[in-house]
N, C-alpha and C positions, 0 to 999 in steps of 0.2 A: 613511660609511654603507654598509652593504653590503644592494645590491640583489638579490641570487641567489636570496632567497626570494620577490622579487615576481613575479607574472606579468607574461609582459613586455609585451601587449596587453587592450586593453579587453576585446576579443573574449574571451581567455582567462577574464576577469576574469567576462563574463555568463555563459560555460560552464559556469564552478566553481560557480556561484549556484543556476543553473538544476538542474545536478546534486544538491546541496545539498536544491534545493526538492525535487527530484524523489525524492531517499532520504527525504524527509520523507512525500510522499503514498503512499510504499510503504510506510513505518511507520505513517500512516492506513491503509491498508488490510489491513495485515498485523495490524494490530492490534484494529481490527474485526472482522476475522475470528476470534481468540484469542476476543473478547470473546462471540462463536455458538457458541462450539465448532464451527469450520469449520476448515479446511485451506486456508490463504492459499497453497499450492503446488498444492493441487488444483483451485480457482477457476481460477488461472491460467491454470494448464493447456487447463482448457476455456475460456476467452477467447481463448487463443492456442496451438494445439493443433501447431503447427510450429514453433514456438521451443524452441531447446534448454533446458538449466536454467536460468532467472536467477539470476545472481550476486549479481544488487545485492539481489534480495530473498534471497538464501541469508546476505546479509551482515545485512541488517536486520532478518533474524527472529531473530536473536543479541540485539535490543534489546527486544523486546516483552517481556512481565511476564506471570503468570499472570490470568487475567480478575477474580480477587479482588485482585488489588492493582489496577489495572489503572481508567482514572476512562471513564466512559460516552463514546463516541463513536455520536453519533444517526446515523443511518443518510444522510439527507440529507447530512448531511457528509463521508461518505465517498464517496458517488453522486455529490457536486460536486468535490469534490479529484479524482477519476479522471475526469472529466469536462473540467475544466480544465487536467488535462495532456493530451488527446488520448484518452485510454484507456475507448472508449466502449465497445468489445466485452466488458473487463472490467466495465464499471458496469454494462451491461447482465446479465452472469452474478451479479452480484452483487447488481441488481433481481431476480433470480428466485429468487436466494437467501434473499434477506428475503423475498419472497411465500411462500416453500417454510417458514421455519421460523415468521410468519405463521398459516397453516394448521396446520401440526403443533406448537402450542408444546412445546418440551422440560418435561417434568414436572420441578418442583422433588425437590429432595433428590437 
């Protein structure tokens, strides 16, 4: 049996997972944002204004879908996905982002 694909520690094993989860809450909120017509680059931005480009979201917005194909993500569950990886400064930009479009709803058509 060939082992060279396995990791070779547990350690590595919760890394990969954890990672895993973590391009998952970037796709929650990269995709939440698609779904406001926001700029999940530019949110960022302002949560984290000294970080250079993220990568891992420059890789995951290659996954998102235009907001018509695209299935609802309630806002609460993006505010707790980012919330439960650490990422308050972003949940917080992005509470003001929902109170901002909130007040100004975008007119249909």
């Amino acid at each position: 049996m060939d082992d060279s694909n396995k990791p070779s520690s547990i350690e590595e094993v919760i890394a990969q997972q954890y990672r895993q989860e973590e391009d998952m809450m970037i796709l929650v909120f990269a995709q939440w944002c698609v779904n406001q017509g926001l700029d999940p680059e530019v949110l960022y931005r302002q949560a984290y204004p000294h970080q250079e480009k993220n990568e891992r979201l420059q890789r995951v917005l290659e996954l998102t879908v235009p907001r018509e194909e695209a299935g609802d993500i309630p806002d609460d569950t993006v505010l707790g996905v980012l919330s439960m990886f650490g990422n308050e400064d972003l949940a917080m930009i992005v509470a003001e982002a929902r109170e901002q479009l909130n007040r100004n709803p975008a007119k249909p058509g």
